[in-house]
N, C-alpha and C positions, 0 to 999 in steps of 0.2 A: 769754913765749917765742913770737917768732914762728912761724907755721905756713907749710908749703908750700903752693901752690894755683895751679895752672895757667890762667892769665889769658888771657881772648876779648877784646880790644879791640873796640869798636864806635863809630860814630858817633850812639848814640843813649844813655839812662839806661834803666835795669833797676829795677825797684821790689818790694819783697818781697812776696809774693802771687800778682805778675802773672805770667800767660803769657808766654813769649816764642818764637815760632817760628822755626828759623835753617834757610837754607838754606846746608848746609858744602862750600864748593868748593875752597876750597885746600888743597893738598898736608898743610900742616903740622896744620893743622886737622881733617883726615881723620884724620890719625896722632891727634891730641888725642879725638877720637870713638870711636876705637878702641882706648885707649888709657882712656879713662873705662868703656867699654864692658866690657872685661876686668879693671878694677880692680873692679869694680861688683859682678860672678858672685858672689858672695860676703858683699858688705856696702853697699847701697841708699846708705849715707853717704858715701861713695868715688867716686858716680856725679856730682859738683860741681865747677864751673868758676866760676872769677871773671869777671863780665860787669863790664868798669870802662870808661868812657865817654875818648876821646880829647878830648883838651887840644888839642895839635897834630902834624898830619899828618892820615889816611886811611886806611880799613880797609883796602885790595887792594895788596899789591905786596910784594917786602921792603923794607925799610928804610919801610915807608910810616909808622909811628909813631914821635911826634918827643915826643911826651910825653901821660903819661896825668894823668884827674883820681887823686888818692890814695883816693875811698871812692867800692867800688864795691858789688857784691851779686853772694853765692854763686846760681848757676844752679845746679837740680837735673835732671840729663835725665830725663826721662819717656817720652818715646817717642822711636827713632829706625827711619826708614826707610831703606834703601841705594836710589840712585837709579842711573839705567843707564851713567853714566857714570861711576859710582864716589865719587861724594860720598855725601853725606848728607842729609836734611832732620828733621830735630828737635827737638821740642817740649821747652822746659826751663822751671823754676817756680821764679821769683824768691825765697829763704830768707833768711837774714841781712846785712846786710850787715859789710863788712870793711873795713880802710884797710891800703894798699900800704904795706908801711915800705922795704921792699929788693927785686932781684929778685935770685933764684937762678942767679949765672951758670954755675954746675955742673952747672949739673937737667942737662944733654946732650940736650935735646929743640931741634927746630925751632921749636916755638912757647915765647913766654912763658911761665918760671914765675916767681910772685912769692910774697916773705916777707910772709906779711900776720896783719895781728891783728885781733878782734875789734871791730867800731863800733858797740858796741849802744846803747840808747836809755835817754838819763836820767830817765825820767818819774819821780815820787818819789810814794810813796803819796799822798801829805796833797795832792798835785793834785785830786787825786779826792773830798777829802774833803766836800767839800762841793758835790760834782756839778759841778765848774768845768770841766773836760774834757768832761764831758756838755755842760753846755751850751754851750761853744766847740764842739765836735762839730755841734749842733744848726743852731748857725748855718750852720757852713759846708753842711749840706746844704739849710737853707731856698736860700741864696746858689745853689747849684748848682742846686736842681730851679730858681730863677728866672733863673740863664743858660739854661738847657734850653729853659724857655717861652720865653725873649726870642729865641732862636736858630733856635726852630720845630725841635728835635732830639729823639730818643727816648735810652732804651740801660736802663738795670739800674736797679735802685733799691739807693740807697748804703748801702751793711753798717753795724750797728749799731755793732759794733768803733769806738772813735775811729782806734787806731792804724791800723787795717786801710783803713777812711774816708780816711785820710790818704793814705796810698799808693795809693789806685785815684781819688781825685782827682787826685793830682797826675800821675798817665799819662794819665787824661782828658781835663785841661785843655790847649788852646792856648800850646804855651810855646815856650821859645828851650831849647837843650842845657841851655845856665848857667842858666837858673830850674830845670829842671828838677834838675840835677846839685843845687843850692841845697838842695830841699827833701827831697833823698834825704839829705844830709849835715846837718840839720837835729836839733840835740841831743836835742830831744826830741820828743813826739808835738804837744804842746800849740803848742810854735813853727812846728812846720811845718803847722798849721791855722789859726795867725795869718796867716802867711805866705799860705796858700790865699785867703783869705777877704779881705783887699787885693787881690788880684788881682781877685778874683772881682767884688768892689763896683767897680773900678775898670772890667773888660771889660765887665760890666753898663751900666756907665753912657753908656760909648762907643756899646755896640750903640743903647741908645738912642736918642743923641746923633746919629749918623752912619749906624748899620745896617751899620757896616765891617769885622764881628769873623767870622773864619771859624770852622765850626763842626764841632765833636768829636760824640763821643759816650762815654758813660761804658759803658768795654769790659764788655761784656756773655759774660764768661769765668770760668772757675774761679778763685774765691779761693783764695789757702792761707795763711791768717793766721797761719803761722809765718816 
């Protein structure tokens, strides 16, 4: 049965774990803060938004969203400030993610609500059973501490978690929306560390090659490996 969940479009991917800090200036979005803000008094679970990356269109305007990707990731608010102009600025921590099935044309809000269901992740025990996760894990963080060196960049050293691993490389690395959207909608932990770790041998190889690959840093932030 789908659920209700009030949806933030953005032009970037949301990854479970990660920080995300928003600065809320529009009208409808004000309302959506304040609105999470009072549902919240009460029950910490109620304080979440759908952060679901745009397809086509653009965050600012109305009518600016022409179409969303379908899986996105619940945001939890954690802090908000009131700013003097009456927006917002707000810290929110990436939780599960979800796939858009429908949107609630009745919800009667200004912003987005959407009918969304669970996207959770098919890892299957017997992955594990013989340390194959660990050691595709392993890989991708040797691959990453050796884009670092090749890159001359610092930043965190990558969590033991495979799954947790996987989402804070992939906000880490050098991508396009679509790789990244890719590996947020990636069935399971194991594919989206295949996934990491081709890229990784491939931007390695470049830097190399050319010295042409610009450089990230592994976000040196609060995990929440739920």
């Amino acid at each position: 049965m789908p659920q209700r969940l009030p949806l933030f479009p953005l032009g970037s991917v949301l990854f479970p774990g990660l920080v995300l800090p928003l600065d809320v200036f529009e009208p409808r979005y004000r309302l959506l803060v304040q609105d999470l803000v009072a549902a919240g008094e009460d029950d910490d679970a109620l304080r979440g938004f759908g952060v679901v990356a745009i397809k086509a269109g653009h965050e600012v305007g109305e009518g600016n969203v022409q179409a969303l990707h379908e899986v996105g990731c619940v945001a939890l608010l954690r802090e908000v400030t009131e700013t003097e102009d009456g927006g917002y600025e707000i810290v929110t921590v990436g939780a599960s993610r979800f796939k858009v099935v429908g949107i609630d044309e009745a919800a009667g809000t200004p912003y987005l609500t959407g009918l969304v269901e669970p996207f959770g992740e098919d890892d299957e025990e017997d992955d594990d059973a013989d340390g194959g996760l660990q050691v595709l894990a392993a890989a991708v963080a040797r691959r990453f501490e050796e884009y670092r060196d090749v890159l001359d960049i610092g930043g965190a050293e990558a969590p033991d978690d495979p799954r947790v691993m996987s989402y804070l490389v992939a906000a880490a690395m050098v991508l396009t929306l679509d790789q990244r959207q890719e590996l947020l909608e990636a069935p399971d932990t194991a594919t989206r560390l295949r996934g990491e770790l081709a890229v990784l041998k491939r931007e390695i190889a470049l830097v190399e090659t050319f010295g042409a690959v610009p450089a990230t840093e592994l976000p040196d932030l609060p995990v929440n490996p739920n």
